[in-house]
Each structure stands twice: as structure tokens, then as C-alpha cells.
ZADRENGU-313365 format. One line per field, with one value per residue (C-alpha): x, y, z; chain. Coordinates in Angstrom, 3 decimals, padded with zeros to 6 digits. Example, Ala and Ser with C-alpha at 12.3 -4.5 7.8 and 13.67 -1.06 7.14 Angstrom:
x: 012.300 / 013.670
y: -004.500 / -001.060
z: 007.800 / 007.140
chain: A / A
This chain:
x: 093.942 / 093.209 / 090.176 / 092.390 / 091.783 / 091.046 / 090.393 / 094.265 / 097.183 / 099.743 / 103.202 / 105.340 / 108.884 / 111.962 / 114.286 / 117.535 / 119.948 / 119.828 / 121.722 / 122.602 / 123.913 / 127.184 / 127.323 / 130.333 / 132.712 / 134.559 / 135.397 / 135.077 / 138.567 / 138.135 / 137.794 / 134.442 / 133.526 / 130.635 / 128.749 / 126.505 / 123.677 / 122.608 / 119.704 / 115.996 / 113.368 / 112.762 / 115.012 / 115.308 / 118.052 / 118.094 / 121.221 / 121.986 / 124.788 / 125.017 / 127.570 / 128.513 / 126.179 / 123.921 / 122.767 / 125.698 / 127.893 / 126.135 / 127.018 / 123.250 / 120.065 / 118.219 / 120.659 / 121.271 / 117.939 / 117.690 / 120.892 / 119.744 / 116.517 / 117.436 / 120.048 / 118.044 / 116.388 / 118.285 / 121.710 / 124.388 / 122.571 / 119.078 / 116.053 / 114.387 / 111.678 / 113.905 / 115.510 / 111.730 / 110.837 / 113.712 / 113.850 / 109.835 / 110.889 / 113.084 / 110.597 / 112.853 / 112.888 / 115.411 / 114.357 / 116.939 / 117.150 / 118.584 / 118.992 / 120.610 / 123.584 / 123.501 / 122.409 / 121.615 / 120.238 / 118.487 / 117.927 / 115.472 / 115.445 / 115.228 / 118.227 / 118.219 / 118.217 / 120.640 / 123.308 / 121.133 / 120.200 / 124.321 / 124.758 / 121.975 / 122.537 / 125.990 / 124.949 / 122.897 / 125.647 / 128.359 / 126.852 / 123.995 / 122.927 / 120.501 / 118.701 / 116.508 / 113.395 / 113.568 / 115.146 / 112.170 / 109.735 / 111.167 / 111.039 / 107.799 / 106.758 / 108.682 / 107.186 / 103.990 / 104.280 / 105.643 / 102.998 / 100.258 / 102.865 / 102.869 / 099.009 / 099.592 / 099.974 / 102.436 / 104.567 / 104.704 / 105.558 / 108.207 / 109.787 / 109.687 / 110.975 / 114.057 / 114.949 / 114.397 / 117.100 / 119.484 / 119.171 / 117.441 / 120.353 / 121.748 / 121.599 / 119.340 / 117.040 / 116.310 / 113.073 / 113.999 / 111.919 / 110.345 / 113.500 / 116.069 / 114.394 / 113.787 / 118.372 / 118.788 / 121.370 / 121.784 / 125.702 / 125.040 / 123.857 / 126.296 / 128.905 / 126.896 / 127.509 / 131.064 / 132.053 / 130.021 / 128.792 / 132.964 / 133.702 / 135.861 / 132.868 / 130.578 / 129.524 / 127.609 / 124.996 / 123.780 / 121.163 / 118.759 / 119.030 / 121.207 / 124.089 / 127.946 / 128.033 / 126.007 / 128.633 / 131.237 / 128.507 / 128.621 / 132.419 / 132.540 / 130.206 / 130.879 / 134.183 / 136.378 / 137.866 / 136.270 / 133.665 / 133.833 / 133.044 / 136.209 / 135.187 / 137.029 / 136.990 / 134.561 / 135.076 / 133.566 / 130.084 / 130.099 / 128.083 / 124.993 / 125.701 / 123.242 / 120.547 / 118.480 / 114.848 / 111.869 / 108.807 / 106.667 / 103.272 / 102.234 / 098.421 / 096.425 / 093.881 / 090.714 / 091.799 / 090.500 / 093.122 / 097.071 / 100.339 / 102.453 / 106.008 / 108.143 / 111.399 / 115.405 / 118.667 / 120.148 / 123.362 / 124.421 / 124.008 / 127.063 / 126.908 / 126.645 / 123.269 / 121.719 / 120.041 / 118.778 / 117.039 / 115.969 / 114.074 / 112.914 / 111.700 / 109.546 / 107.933 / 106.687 / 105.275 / 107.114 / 104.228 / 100.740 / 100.329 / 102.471 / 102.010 / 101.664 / 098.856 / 097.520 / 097.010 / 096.264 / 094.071 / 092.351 / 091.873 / 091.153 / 090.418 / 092.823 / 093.527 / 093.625 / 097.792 / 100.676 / 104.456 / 107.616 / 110.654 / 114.334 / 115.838 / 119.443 / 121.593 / 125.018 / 126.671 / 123.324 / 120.147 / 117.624 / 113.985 / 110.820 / 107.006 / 104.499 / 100.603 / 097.515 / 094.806 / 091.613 / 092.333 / 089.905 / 092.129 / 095.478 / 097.283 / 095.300 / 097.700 / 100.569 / 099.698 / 099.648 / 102.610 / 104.489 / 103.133 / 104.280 / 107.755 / 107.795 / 106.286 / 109.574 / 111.781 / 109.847 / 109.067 / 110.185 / 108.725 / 106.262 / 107.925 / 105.050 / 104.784 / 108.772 / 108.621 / 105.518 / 107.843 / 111.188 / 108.915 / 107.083 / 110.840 / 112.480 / 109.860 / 110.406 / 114.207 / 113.181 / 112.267 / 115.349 / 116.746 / 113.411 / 114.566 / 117.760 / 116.069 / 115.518 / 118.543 / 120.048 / 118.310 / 119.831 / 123.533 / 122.651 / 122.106 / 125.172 / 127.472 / 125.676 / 126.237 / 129.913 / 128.745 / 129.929 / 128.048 / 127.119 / 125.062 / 121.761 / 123.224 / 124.188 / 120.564 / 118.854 / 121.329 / 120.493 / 116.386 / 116.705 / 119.050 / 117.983 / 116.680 / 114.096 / 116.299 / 118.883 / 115.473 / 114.734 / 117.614 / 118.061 / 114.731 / 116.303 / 118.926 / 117.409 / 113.639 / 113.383 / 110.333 / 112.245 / 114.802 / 112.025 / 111.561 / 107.881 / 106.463 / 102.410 / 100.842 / 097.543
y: 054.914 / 058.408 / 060.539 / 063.853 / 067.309 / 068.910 / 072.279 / 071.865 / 073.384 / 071.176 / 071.993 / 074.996 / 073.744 / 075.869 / 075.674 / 075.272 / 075.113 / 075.651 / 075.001 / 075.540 / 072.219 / 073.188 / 073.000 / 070.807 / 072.782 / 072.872 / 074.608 / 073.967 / 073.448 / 077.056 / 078.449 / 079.293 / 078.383 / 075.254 / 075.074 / 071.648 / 070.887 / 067.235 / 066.442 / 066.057 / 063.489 / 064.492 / 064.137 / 067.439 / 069.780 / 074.046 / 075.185 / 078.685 / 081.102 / 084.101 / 086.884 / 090.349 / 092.461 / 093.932 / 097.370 / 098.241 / 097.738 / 099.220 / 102.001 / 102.613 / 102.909 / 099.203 / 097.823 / 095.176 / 093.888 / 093.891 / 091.983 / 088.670 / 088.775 / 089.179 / 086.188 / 083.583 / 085.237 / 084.053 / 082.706 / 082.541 / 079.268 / 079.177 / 081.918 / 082.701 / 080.230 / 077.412 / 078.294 / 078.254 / 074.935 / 072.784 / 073.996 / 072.986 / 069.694 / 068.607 / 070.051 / 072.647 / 075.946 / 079.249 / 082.021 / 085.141 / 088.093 / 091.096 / 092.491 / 095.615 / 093.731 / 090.674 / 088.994 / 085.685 / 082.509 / 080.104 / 076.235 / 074.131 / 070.604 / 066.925 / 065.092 / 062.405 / 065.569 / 067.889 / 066.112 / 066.677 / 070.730 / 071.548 / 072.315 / 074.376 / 076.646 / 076.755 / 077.914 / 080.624 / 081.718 / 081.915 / 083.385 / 085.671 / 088.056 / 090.040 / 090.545 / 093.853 / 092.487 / 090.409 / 094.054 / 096.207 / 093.520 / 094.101 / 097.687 / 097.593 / 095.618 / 097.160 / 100.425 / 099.127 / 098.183 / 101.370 / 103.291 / 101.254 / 101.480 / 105.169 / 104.896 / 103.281 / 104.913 / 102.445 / 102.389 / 106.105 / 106.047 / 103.247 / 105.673 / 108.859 / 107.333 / 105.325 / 108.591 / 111.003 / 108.697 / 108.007 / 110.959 / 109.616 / 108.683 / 105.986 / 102.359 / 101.538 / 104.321 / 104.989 / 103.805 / 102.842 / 106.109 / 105.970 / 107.931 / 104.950 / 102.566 / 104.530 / 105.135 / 101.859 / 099.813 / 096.442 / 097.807 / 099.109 / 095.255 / 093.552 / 095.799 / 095.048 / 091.044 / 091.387 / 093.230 / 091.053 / 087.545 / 086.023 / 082.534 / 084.573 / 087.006 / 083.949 / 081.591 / 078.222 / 076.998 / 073.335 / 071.877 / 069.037 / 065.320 / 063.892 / 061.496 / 062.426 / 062.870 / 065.714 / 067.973 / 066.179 / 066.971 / 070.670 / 071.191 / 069.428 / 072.205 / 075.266 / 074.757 / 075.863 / 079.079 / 079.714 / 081.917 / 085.160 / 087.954 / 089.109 / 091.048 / 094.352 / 095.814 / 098.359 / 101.967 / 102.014 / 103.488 / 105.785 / 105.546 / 107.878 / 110.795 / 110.600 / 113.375 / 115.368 / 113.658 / 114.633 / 115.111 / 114.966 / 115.195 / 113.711 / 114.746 / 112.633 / 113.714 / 111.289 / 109.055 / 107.456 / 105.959 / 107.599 / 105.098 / 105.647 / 105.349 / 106.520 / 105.190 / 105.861 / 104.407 / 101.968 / 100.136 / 097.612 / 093.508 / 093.394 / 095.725 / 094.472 / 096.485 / 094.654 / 091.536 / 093.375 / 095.956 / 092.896 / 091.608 / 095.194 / 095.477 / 092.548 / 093.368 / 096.563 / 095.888 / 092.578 / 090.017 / 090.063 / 090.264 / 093.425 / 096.622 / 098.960 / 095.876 / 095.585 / 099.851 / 100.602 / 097.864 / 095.419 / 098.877 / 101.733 / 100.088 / 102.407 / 099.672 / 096.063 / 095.945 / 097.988 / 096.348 / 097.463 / 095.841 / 095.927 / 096.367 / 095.064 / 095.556 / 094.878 / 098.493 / 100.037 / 098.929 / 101.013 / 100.631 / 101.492 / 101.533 / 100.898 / 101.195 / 102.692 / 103.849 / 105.859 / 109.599 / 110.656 / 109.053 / 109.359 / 111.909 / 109.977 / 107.352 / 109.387 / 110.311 / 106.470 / 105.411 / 107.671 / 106.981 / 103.516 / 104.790 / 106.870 / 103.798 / 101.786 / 105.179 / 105.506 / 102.494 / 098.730 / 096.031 / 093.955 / 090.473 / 088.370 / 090.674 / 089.971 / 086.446 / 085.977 / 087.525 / 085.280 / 082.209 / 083.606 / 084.340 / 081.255 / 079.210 / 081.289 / 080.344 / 077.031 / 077.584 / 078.893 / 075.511 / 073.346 / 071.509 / 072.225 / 074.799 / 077.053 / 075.936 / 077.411 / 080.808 / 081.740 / 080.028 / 082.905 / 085.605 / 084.661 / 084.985 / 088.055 / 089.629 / 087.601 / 086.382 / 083.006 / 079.903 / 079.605 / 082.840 / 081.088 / 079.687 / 083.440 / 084.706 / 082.291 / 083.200 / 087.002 / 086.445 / 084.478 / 086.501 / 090.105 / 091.976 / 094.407 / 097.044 / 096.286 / 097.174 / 100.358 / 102.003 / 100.430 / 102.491 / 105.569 / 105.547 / 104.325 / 105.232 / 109.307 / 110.311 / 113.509 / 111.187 / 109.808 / 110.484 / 110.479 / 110.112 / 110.237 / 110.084 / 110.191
z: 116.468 / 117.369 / 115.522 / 113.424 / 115.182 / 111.996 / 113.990 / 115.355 / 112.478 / 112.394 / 114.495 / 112.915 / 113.756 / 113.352 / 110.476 / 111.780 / 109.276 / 105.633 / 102.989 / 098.956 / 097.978 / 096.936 / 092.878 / 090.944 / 089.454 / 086.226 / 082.973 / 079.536 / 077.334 / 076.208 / 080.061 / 080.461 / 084.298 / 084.681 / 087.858 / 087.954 / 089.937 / 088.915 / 090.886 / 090.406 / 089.776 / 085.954 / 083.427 / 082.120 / 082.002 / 082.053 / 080.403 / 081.159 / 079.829 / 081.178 / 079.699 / 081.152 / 078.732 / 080.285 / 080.051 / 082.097 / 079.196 / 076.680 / 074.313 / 072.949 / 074.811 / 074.409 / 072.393 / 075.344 / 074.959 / 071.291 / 071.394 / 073.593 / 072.130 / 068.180 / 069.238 / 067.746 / 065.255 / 062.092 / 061.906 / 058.749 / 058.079 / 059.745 / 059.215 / 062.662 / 061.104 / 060.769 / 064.300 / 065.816 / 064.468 / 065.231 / 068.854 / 068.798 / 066.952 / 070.508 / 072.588 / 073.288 / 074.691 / 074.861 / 076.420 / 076.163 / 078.938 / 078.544 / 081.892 / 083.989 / 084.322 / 082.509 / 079.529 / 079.320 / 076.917 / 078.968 / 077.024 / 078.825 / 076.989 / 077.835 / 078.898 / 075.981 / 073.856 / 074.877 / 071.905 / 068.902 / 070.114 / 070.860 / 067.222 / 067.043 / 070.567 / 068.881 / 065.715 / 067.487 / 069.409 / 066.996 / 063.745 / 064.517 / 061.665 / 063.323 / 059.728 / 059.573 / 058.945 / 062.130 / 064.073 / 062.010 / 063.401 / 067.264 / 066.717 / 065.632 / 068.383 / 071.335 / 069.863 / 070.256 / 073.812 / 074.275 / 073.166 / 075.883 / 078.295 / 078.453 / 078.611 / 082.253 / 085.421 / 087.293 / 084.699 / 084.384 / 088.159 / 087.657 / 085.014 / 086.647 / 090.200 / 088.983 / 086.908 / 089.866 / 091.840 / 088.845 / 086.547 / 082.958 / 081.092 / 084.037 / 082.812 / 086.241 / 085.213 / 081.602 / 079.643 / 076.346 / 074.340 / 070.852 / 069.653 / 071.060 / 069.479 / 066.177 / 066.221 / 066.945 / 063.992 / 063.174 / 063.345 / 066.678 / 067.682 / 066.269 / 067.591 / 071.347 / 070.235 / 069.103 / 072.312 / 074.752 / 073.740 / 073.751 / 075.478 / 077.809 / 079.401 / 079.954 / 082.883 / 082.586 / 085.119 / 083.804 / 086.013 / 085.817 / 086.171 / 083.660 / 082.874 / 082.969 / 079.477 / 079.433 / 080.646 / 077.487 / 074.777 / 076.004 / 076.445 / 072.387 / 070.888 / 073.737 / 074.428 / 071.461 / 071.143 / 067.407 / 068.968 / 067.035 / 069.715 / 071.473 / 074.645 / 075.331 / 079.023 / 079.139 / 080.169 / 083.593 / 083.740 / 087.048 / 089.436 / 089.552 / 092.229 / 095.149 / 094.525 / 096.845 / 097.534 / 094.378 / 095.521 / 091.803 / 090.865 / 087.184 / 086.328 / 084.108 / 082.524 / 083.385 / 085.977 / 088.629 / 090.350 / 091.031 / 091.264 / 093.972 / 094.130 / 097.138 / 098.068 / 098.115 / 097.412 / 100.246 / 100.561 / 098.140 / 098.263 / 100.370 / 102.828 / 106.784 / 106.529 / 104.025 / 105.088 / 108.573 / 106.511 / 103.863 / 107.292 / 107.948 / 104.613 / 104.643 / 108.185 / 106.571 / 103.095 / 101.878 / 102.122 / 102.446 / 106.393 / 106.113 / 108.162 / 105.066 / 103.701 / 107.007 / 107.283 / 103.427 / 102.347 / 105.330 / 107.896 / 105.598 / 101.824 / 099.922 / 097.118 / 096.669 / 097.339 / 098.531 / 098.659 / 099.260 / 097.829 / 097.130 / 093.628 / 093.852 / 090.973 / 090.800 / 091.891 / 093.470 / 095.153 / 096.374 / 098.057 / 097.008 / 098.448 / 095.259 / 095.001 / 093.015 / 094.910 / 094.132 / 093.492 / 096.049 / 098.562 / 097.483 / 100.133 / 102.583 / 101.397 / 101.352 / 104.710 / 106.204 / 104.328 / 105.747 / 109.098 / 109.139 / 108.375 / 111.002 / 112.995 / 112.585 / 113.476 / 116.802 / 118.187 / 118.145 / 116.346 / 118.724 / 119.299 / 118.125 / 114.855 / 114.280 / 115.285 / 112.546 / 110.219 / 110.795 / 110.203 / 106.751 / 105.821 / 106.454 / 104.895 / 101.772 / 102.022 / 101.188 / 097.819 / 096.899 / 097.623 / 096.159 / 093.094 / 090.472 / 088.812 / 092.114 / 093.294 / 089.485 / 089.951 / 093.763 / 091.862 / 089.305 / 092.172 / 094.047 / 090.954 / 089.651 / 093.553 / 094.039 / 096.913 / 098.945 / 098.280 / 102.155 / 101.400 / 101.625 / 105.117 / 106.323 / 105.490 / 107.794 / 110.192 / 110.033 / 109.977 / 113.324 / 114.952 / 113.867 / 116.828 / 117.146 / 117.960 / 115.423 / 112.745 / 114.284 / 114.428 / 110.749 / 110.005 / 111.389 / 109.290 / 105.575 / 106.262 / 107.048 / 105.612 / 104.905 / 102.741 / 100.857 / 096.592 / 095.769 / 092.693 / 091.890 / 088.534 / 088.372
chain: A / A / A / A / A / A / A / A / A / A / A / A / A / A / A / A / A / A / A / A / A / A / A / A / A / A / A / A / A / A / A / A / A / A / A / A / A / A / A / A / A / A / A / A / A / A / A / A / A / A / A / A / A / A / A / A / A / A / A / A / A / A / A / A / A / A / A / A / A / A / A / A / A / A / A / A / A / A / A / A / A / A / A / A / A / A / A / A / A / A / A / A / A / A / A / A / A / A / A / A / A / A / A / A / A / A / A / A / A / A / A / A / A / A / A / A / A / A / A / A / A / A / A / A / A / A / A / A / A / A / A / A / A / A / A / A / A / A / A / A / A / A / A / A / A / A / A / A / A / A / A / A / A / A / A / A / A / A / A / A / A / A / A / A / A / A / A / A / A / A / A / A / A / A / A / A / A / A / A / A / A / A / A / A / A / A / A / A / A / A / A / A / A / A / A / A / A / A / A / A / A / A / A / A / A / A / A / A / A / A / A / A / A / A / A / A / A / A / A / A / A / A / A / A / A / A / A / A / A / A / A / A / A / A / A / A / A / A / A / A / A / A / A / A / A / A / A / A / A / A / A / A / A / A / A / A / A / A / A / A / A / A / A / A / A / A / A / A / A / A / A / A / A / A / A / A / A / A / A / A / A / A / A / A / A / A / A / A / A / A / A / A / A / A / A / A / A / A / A / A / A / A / A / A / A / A / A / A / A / A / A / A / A / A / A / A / A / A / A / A / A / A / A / A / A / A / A / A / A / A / A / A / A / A / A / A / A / A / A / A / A / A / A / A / A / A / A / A / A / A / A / A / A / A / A / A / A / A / A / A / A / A / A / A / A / A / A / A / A / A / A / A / A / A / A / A / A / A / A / A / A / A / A / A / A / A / A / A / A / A / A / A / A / A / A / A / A / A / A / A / A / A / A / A / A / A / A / A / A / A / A / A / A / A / A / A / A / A / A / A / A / A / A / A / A / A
């Protein structure tokens, strides 16, 4: 038997094909869709309904949010107490999100239990009463937050960028204010509920490892028609008119360090241009060996981390470069940040960089299909996105077959300095 090189990694060896295992699908006897995913060593199950009520659809600033979270805080017959304890009774959990396009109630529970909580998830579901002293108690504490918030620099920049692109009123932009949350009704919520939280504007991911009865217990508690919100099409909320590059400066009084945001709107989810420039994206700031990491922090010190990203909502997207460094230092920043754009404009990326890249990449693809509850959250992308179930399949494909010249003319066209909204408070 041979002695272990322990100096010698072991082989990296290409992933070659890649695949969402395709979910079982079916509906309840009231229509909503089902898509299964029974797998896993555990036997416990994540339950997630996910409606079209986000803020997209709103009418009031925040009330989206208030909405899924106030959900389960009291019922016709159960106080928010009484709600609390008998989900901690099961050993349950259900966590609600209110997001820019979707709202959802997410029920993480034990197979053997799933039965015995139905009544309950159904209870929450189909007679909320949003009581005041549950919606003073989240304005109070959303206030709160608030208030430190506004203390912070990052989310100052945060504010001021997506406002700058969207104008301050667009549901992708707007920071739910002290005065929002001071208008907001419990008439205004349920009015958000009745609209939005029907049978007929909802989707059902159930995941886990359970037995084929699981999906029967659910269609006998979800899958009437009695639910009492009856969804109405929404007027169409337009989409925010592409405005000229802001170039802002935010003082604060007394600190030491500024947040940096600088960034633009790019194509949407499904445009041909999108996964090249995801790849792009991550070669400059998406993980930690990045170019903008491997300028701002290892070479010069400027702060402990700089990213870039892509926020991809349902009928935008756009990208963004975030950091906080020292004030003394700050259009030094500036200045290398936009250097490495200009970088990717002028020359192509080295083939050992890009090929370092592609690996880091595909090995995060993994994850996405690592267990029923991963393989439930990219399920919840694709449906958000209408995209095909071989998505996962067609992003592999583009990170190995994305060429270096295909990412800089990509960074000519979405990464002009010029093009570029900046926002610095500090």
C-alpha cells in the first residue's frame, strides 16, 4: 500500500453534465399547481406556497410585507400566541417572505407530522385577522429598525442607488419611510390578502422525504375552493424608464469609512446576454479570488471586501459593485474600480484566470442540486423567472463554453464606466 502525498491536492475533474432532477407534477382538486421533489435521507418535509403578491402588486408602500408576515399572527380562532405554540408543539416552523415579486409561507415540519399541522397552515391561510395590536407591534418594530438603518452607511447607499436607477416610488426601488409605515391600515392589509392570497394565484413546491400520502393530506386541507381571497388581475405596474447615469455624493457627518455603490441596469433573466455576463460578473467581483478583491483588498488594503452581483427581479435586473472603505481612500477606490471595468473593455480575460473561474462556478452549480431543499429553492427561481426545467443544464453549458471574447465585448456593451450610477455616502 502506497504512503498518501499529503502535499499533492487531489484531482479537479470536470463536471460534465448537470442536472435538476425533474420534479413530479400535479394539482390539487381546487387547481393550484404541485411540484414534488421526494428525496432525501431525513424525514422531513419543506412545504412552500408561494402567491403572486409581491410588492409588484401592491397598492400601498410595505403593505406586501406586512401582509406575509402579519399572516400568522392571529386567526378568527387562534391569537398569534396560540398560533406560536402549537407550531413549537410539532416542532414546526413557518417562515413568511414578502418579496419584490412574490410572497410566500414556507412550513418546514417532520413527515409523521405534516397531518396534525394541515389544519392549522389552513387556518392561517384562510381566516387571518391581522388584529392591530399585532400590526401596532410590527410598526413599532419595523420603525425601529428603520430608525438604525438610516444610521448605516450601506444601507443609505443601497437606498439611494436602487432609487437613482428606478425613480423612488418603483416597487424595485423604494425604502419603506417612517411615513409608509405610520399610513399603513389593517384595511389596507386585508384588502392586499383579499386581492392576492386566492387558491387560484398560488403554486406549491413540497419537498422532503416522505410517504405518498403526504401529497393526499395536503390536497384534503389546501385543495377546496372555500378560500376567501379572490385574486383580481392587477393593473400593470410599468416599467421604470431607463434614466441617465447619477453620480451622488451623501456626506456624513463623523465617519470614517464611505459605502460604495456603482452599477446599472442590464438585460433581464432571459435575455441571450444573460448567463455570459453572469460568468463575466463573477470573474470580476463575484467570489473571493475576484479581480476587484484581488485589486481593492489583497494589493492595495482599501477594505476587508468588495463584490459585485446581479439583482434579478422578475421584469428588471440590474448590476451593481458594493464596498465601504476608509474615507481617506475612497476616490482611490473609485479610481481602481473603475479601472478594472475598463480592464474587461480593453483587453481579454487571461485563459488560466477564466478557466479558474468556470471551475469555482460549476462547483457552485452543485449546490443548487445538493439535497430537496436546494433542489426546492432553484424550482422556486425557475418558476419565479418561467424558465425551462433543463435551466440548471443550459447554465453549465454557457460557463464551459463562454469565450473570452464573447466577455469582452459583453463588457463593452454593459460595463462603460461612463454608463455607470455611483452612489457614496460617507
Amino acid at each position: 500500500m502506497s504512503a498518501l502525498n499529503r502535499l499533492a491536492g487531489p484531482e479537479i475533474k470536470p463536471i460534465s453534465s448537470l442536472d435538476l432532477p425533474q420534479p413530479m407534477r400535479s394539482q390539487l382538486d381546487n387547481g393550484i399547481p404541485v411540484f414534488e421533489i421526494n428525496s432525501g435521507a431525513q424525514e422531513v418535509i419543506q412545504l412552500d406556497l408561494i402567491f403572486n403578491a409581491g410588492r409588484w402588486f401592491e397598492k400601498n408602500k410595505g403593505v406586501s410585507t406586512a401582509t406575509a408576515n402579519l399572516l400568522k399572527e392571529g386567526s378568527a380562532k387562534l391569537t398569534a400566541r396560540e398560533i406560536a405554540e402549537k407550531l413549537d408543539f410539532f416542532g414546526a416552523s413557518l417562515k413568511p417572505t414578502g418579496g419584490f415579486d412574490r410572497s410566500s409561507l414556507t412550513l418546514y415540519c417532520t413527515t409523521g407530522k405534516l397531518p396534525e399541522i394541515l389544519p392549522l397552515l389552513k387556518e392561517i391561510l384562510t381566516t387571518p385577522e391581522f388584529p392591530q395590536p399585532e400590526i401596532d407591534l410590527y410598526r413599532k418594530n419595523k420603525l425601529q429598525k428603520l430608525k438604525l438603518n438610516l444610521e448605516k452607511n450601506d444601507f443609505l447607499a443601497q437606498k439611494y442607488f436602487s432609487e437613482s436607477l428606478y425613480g423612488e416610488d418603483h416597487p424595485y426601488a423604494y425604502h419603506t419611510a417612517e411615513p409608509d409605515l405610520k399610513a399603513l391600515t389593517r384595511e389596507a392589509i386585508r384588502d392586499h390578502y383579499r386581492s392576492n392570497f386566492g387558491f387560484d394565484n398560488c403554486s406549491i413546491i413540497l419537498s422532503g422525504r416522505y410517504q405518498k400520502g403526504a401529497l393526499e393530506s395536503v390536497n384534503s386541507y389546501l385543495g377546496s375552493s372555500d378560500w376567501p381571497a379572490k385574486p383580481s388581475k392587477p393593473a400593470a405596474t410599468p416599467l421604470a424608464p431607463v434614466k441617465p447615469p447619477e453620480r451622488k455624493k451623501i456626506d456624513k457627518k463623523g465617519s470614517l469609512q464611505s459605502a460604495l455603490m456603482i452599477g446599472t441596469r442590464i438585460c433581464p433573466k432571459d435575455h441571450p446576454d444573460y448567463l455570459p455576463f453572469w460568468v463575466l460578473n463573477t470573474l470580476l467581483g463575484g467570489y473571493f479570488g475576484s479581480r476587484l478583491m484581488s485589486n481593492l483588498r489583497e494589493a492595495r488594503g482599501f477594505t476587508y471586501g468588495v463584490y459585485s452581483s446581479i439583482s434579478a427581479h422578475v421584469n428588471e435586473a440590474y448590476f451593481s459593485i458594493a464596498t465601504e472603505v476608509g474615507t481617506a481612500v475612497t476616490k482611490a477606490a473609485i479610481d481602481e474600480i473603475y479601472y478594472e471595468l475598463e480592464r474587461l473593455e480593453k483587453e481579454k480575460p487571461d485563459k488560466g484566470e477564466l478557466d479558474l473561474v468556470k471551475k469555482y462556478m460549476s462547483g457552485q452549480l452543485l449546490t443548487k442540486i445538493d439535497g430537496p431543499f436546494n433542489q426546492a429553492q432553484t424550482l422556486k427561481g425557475l418558476l419565479l423567472h418561467d424558465l425551462d426545467m433543463n435551466h440548471v443544464a443550459t447554465m453549465l453549458e454557457c460557463i464551459q463554453t463562454v469565450s473570452r471574447d464573447q466577455l469582452q465585448a459583453l463588457a463593452a456593451k454593459y460595463l462603460d464606466p461612463s454608463k455607470m450610477t455611483e452612489i457614496v455616502v460617507g
